[in-house]
PAFIVO-217457 format. One record per residue (C-alpha): residue number from 1; residue in three letters; x, y, z. Coordinates in Angstrom, 3 decimals, decimal comma, padded with zeros to 6 digits. Example, Ala and Ser with C-alpha at 12.3 -4.5 7.8 and 13.67 -1.06 7.14 Angstrom:
// residues 2
+-----+--------+----------+----------+----------+
| num | residu |        x |        y |        z |
+-----+--------+----------+----------+----------+
|   1 |    ALA |  012,300 | -004,500 |  007,800 |
|   2 |    SER |  013,670 | -001,060 |  007,140 |
+-----+--------+----------+----------+----------+
//
This chain:
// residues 239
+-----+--------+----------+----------+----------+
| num | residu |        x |        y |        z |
+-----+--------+----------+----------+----------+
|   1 |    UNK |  135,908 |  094,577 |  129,433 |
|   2 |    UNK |  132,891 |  095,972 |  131,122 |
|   3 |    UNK |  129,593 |  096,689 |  129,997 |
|   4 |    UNK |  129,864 |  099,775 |  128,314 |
|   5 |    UNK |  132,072 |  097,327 |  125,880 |
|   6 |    UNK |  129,527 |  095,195 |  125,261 |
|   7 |    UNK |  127,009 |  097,826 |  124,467 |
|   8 |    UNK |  129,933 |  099,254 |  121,725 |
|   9 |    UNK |  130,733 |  095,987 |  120,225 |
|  10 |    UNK |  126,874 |  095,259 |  120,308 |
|  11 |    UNK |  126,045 |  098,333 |  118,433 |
|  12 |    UNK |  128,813 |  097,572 |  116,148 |
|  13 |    UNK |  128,423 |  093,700 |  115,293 |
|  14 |    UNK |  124,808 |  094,171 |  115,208 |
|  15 |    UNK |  125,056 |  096,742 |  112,539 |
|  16 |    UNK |  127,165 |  094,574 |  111,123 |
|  17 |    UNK |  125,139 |  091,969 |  110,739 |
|  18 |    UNK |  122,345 |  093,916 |  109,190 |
|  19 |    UNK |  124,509 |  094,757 |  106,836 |
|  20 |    UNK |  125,598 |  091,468 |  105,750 |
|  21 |    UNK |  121,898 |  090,610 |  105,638 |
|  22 |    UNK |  120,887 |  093,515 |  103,192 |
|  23 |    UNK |  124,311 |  093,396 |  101,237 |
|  24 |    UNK |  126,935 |  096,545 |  100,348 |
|  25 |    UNK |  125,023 |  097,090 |  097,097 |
|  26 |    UNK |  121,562 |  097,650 |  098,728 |
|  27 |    UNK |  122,966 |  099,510 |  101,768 |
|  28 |    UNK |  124,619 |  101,783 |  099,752 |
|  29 |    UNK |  121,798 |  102,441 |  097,206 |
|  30 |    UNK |  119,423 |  103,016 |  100,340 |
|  31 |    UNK |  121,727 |  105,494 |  101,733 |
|  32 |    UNK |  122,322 |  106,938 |  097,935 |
|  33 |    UNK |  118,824 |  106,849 |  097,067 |
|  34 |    UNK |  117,574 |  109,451 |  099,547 |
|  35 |    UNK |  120,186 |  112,051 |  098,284 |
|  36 |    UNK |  119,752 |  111,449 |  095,048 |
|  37 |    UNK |  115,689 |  111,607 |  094,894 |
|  38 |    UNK |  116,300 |  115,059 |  096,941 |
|  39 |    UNK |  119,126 |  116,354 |  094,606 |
|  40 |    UNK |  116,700 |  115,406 |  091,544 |
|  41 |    UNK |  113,448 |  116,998 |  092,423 |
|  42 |    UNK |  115,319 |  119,936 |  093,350 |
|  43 |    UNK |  116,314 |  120,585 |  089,952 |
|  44 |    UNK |  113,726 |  118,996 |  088,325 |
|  45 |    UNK |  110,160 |  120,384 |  090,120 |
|  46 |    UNK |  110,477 |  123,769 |  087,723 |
|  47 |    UNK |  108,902 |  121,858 |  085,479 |
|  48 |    UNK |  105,884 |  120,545 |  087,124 |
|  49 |    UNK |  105,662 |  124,054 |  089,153 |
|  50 |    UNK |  105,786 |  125,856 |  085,342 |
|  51 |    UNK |  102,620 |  123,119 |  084,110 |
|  52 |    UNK |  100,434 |  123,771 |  087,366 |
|  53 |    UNK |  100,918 |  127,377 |  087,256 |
|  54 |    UNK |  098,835 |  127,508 |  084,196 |
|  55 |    UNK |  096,126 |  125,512 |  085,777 |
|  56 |    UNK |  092,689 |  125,852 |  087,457 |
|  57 |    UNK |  094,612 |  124,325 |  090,137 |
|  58 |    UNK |  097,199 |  127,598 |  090,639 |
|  59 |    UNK |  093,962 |  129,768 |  090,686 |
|  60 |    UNK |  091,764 |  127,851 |  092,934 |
|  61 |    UNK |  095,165 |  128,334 |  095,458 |
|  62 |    UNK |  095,374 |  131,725 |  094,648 |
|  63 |    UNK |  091,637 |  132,560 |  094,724 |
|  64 |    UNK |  091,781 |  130,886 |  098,343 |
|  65 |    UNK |  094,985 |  132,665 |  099,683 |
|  66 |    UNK |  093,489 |  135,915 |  098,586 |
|  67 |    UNK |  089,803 |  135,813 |  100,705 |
|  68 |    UNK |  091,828 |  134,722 |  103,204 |
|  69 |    UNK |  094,178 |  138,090 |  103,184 |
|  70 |    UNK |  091,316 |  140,052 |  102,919 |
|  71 |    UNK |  089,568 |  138,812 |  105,718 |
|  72 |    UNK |  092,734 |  139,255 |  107,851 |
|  73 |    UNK |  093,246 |  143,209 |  106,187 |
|  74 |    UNK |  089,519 |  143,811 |  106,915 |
|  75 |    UNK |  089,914 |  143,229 |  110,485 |
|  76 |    UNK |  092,921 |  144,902 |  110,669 |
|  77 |    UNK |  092,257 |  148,561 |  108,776 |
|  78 |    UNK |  089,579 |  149,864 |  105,958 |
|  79 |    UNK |  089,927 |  148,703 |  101,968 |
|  80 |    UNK |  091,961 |  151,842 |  101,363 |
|  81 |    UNK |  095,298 |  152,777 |  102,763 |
|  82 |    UNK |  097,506 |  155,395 |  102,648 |
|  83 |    UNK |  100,565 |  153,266 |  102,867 |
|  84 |    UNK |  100,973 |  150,616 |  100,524 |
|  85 |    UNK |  104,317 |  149,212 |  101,705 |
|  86 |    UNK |  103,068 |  149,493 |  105,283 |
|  87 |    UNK |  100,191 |  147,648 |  104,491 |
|  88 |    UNK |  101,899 |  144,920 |  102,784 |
|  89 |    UNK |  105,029 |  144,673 |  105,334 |
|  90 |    UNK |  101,852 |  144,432 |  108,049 |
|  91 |    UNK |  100,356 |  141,849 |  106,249 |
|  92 |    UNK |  103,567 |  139,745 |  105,473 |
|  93 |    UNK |  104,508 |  139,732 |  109,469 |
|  94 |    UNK |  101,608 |  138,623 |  110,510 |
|  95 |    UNK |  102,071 |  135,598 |  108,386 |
|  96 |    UNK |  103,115 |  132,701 |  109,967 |
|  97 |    UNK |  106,112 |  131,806 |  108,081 |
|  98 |    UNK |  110,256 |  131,005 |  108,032 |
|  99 |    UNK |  111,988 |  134,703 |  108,290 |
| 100 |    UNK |  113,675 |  134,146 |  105,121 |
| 101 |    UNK |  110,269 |  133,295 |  103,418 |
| 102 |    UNK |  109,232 |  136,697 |  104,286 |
| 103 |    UNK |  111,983 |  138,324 |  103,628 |
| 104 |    UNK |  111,384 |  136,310 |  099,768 |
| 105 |    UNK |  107,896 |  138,484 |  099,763 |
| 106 |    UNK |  109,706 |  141,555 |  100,941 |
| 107 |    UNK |  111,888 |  141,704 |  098,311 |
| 108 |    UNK |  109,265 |  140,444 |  096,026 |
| 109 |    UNK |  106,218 |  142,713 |  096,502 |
| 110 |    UNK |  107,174 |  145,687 |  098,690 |
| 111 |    UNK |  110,528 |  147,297 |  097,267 |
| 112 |    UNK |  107,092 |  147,147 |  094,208 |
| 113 |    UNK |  104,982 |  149,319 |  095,673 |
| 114 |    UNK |  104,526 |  152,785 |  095,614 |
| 115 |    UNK |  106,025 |  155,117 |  098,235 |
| 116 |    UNK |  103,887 |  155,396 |  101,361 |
| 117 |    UNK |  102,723 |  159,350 |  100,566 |
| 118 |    UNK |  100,352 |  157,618 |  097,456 |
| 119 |    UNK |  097,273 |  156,142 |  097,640 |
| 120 |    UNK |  096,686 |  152,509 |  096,434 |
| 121 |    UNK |  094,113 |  150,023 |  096,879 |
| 122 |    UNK |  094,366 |  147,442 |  099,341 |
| 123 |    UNK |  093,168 |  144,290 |  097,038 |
| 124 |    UNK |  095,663 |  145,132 |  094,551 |
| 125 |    UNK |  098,379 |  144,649 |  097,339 |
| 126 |    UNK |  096,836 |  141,338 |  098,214 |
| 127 |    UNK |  096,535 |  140,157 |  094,893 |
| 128 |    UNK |  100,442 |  140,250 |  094,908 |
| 129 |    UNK |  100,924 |  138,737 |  098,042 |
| 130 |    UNK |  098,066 |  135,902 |  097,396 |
| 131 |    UNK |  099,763 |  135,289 |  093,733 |
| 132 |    UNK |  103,426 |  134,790 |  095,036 |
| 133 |    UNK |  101,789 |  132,322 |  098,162 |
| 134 |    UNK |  100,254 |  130,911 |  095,390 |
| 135 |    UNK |  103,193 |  130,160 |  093,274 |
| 136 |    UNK |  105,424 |  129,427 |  096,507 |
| 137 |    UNK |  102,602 |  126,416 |  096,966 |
| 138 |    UNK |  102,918 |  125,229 |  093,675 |
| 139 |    UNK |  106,758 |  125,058 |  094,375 |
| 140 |    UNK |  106,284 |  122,841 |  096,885 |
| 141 |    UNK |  103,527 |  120,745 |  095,787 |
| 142 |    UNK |  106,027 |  120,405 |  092,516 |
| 143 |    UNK |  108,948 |  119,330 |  094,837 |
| 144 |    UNK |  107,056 |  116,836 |  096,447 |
| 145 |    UNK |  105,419 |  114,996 |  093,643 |
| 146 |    UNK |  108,686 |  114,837 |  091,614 |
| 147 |    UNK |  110,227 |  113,464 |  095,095 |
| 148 |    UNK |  107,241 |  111,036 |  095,242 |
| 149 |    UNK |  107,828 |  109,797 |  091,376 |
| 150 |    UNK |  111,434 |  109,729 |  091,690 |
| 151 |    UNK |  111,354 |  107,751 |  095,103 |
| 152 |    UNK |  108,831 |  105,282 |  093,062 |
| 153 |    UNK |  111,461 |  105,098 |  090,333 |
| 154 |    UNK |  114,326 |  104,372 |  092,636 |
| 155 |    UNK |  112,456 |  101,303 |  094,379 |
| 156 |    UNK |  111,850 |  099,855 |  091,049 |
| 157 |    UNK |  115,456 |  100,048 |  090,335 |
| 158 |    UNK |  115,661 |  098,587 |  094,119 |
| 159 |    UNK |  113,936 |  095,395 |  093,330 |
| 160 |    UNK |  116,355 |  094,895 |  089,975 |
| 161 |    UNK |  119,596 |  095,399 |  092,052 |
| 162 |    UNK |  118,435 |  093,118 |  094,368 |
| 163 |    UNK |  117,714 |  090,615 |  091,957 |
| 164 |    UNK |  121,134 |  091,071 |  090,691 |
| 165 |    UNK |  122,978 |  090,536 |  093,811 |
| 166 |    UNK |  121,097 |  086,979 |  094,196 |
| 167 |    UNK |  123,721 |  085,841 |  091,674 |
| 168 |    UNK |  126,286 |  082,890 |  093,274 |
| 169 |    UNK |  129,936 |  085,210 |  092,744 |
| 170 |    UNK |  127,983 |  088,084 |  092,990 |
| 171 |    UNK |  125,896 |  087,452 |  096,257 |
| 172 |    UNK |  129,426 |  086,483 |  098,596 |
| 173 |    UNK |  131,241 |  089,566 |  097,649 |
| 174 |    UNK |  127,907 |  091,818 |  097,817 |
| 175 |    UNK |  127,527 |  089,974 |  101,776 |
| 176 |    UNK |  130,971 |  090,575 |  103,096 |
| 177 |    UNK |  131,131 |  094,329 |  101,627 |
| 178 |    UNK |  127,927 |  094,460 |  103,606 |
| 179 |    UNK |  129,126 |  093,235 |  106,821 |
| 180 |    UNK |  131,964 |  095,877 |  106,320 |
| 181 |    UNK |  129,566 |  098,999 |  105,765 |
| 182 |    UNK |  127,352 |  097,484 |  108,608 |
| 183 |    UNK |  130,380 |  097,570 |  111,197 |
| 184 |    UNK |  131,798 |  101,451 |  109,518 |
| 185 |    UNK |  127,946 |  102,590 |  110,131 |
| 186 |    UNK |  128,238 |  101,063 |  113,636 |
| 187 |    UNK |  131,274 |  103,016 |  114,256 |
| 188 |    UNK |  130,001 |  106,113 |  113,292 |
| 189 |    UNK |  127,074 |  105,472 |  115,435 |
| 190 |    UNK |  129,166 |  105,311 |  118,788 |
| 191 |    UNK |  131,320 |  108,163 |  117,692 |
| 192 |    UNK |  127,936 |  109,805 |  116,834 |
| 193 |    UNK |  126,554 |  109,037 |  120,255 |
| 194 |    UNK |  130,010 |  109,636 |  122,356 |
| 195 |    UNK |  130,401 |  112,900 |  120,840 |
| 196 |    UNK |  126,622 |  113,904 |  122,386 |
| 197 |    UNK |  127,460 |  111,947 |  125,647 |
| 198 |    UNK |  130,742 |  114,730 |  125,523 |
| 199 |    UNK |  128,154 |  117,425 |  126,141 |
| 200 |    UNK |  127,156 |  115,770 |  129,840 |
| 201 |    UNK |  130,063 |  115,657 |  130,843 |
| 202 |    UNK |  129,628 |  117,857 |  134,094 |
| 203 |    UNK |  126,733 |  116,108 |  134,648 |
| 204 |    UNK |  126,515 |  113,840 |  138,393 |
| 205 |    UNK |  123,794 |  111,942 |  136,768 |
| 206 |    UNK |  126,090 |  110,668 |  133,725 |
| 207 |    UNK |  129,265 |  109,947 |  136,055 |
| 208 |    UNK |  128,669 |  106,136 |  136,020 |
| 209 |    UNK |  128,607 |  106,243 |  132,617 |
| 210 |    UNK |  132,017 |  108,105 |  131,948 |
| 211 |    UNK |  132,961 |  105,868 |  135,077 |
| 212 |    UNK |  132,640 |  103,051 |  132,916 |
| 213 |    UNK |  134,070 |  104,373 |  129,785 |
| 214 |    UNK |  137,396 |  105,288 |  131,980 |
| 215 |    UNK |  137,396 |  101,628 |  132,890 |
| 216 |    UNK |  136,712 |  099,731 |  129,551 |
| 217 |    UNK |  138,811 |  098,507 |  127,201 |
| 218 |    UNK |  136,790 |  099,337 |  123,505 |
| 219 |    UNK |  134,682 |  101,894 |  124,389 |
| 220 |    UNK |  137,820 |  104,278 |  126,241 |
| 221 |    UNK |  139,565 |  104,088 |  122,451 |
| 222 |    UNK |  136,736 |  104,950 |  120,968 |
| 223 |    UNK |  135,760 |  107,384 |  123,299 |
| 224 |    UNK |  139,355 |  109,013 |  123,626 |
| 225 |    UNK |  139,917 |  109,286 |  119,514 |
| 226 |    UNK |  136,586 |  110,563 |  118,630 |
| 227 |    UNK |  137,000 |  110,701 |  114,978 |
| 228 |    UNK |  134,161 |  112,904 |  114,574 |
| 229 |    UNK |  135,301 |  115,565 |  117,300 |
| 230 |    UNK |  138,353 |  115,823 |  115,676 |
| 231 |    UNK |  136,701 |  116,744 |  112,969 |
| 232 |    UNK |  134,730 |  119,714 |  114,380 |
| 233 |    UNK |  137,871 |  120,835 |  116,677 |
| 234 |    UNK |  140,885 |  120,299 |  114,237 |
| 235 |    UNK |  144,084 |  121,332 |  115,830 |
| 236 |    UNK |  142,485 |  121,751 |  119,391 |
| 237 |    UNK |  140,843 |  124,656 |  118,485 |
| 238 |    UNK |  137,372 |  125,758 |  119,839 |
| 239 |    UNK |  135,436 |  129,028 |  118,199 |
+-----+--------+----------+----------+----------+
//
């Protein structure tokens, strides 16, 4: 046993411990809790999006987004164009957004338009674009208030679970289930970080390392029967 061992069995029993501390039933809410407050708001923020749509709010946005466009189109070309679609694919690119965001307004607003041989004004086009920024805002101001109230919900929940699991029978089963999901998460840690370590392999400045892996005792099991490798390469195959 070297000290590449320790480090493992550290990592693991340390884990471990914390686990035991905070008990299986609050480890496993905390883990559960994040997933389920992002799984909620996503199919709940319609509803606040549909409410602030109607609002001052959603126009103050929208009002904002649209000078804004304007300014950028004034400096760019006059108030009239003789491509609409070019003028609204112009204005989308130079947005700086995700790709598929853009492609979103593509879709949205320029397949809309009239063909480039007509005439249209340029603040109708931004109108369109400012209104669907606009409502894409709202979207995400919805997501992240219903993620805020649901989080707040959750730790209220938190602080009845844990009084719970202060119960005599309850608290010694809730500690050693604990103390099991401490060491797993430990586990999956090293194979977590020995899978990364995998990609340094060629490296000089990592061969004490893997020097001391080849020589250990835990950590070379561990290391050799990478759970999570075999995972991604089933069957020894590599794409």
């Amino acid at each position: 046993m070297n000290w590449i061992d320790l480090v493992v069995i550290g990592i693991i029993l340390g884990l471990a411990l914390i686990g035991m501390k905070k008990g299986i039933v609050y480890s496993v809410f905390k883990l559960a809790s994040f997933f389920i407050s992002a799984v909620l708001s996503v199919k709940l923020y319609p509803i606040i999006a549909k409410a602030l749509s109607g609002t001052k709010i959603f126009d103050s946005i929208k009002s904002g987004i649209f000078n804004n466009l304007m300014l950028r189109q004034e400096a760019m070309s006059p108030s009239i164009n003789d491509g609409a679609k070019a003028t609204a694919q112009s204005v989308i690119d130079g947005l700086s957004l995700p790709g598929f965001m853009k492609d979103m307004m593509q879709n949205s607003i320029v397949k809309s338009l009239p063909n480039v041989t007509e005439l249209i004004d340029v603040s109708t086009i931004m109108d369109s674009l400012s209104g669907l920024l606009a409502y894409m805002i709202i979207d995400i101001i919805s997501l992240i208030v219903m993620f805020i109230v649901i989080r707040i919900g959750l730790f209220i929940l938190e602080r009845v679970i844990k009084g719970v699991t202060k119960l005599p029978i309850i608290k010694q089963a809730d500690k050693i289930g604990g103390f099991t999901f401490g060491a797993l998460e430990g586990l999956l840690t090293v194979c977590i970080v020995f899978a990364i370590l995998m990609m340094f392999s060629s490296s000089p400045k990592f061969q004490g390392v893997f020097d001391a892996i080849e020589h250990s005792t835990v950590a070379k099991v561990l290391y050799q029967n990478n759970f999570i490798v075999d995972w991604m390469f089933p069957k020894n195959t590599i794409v």
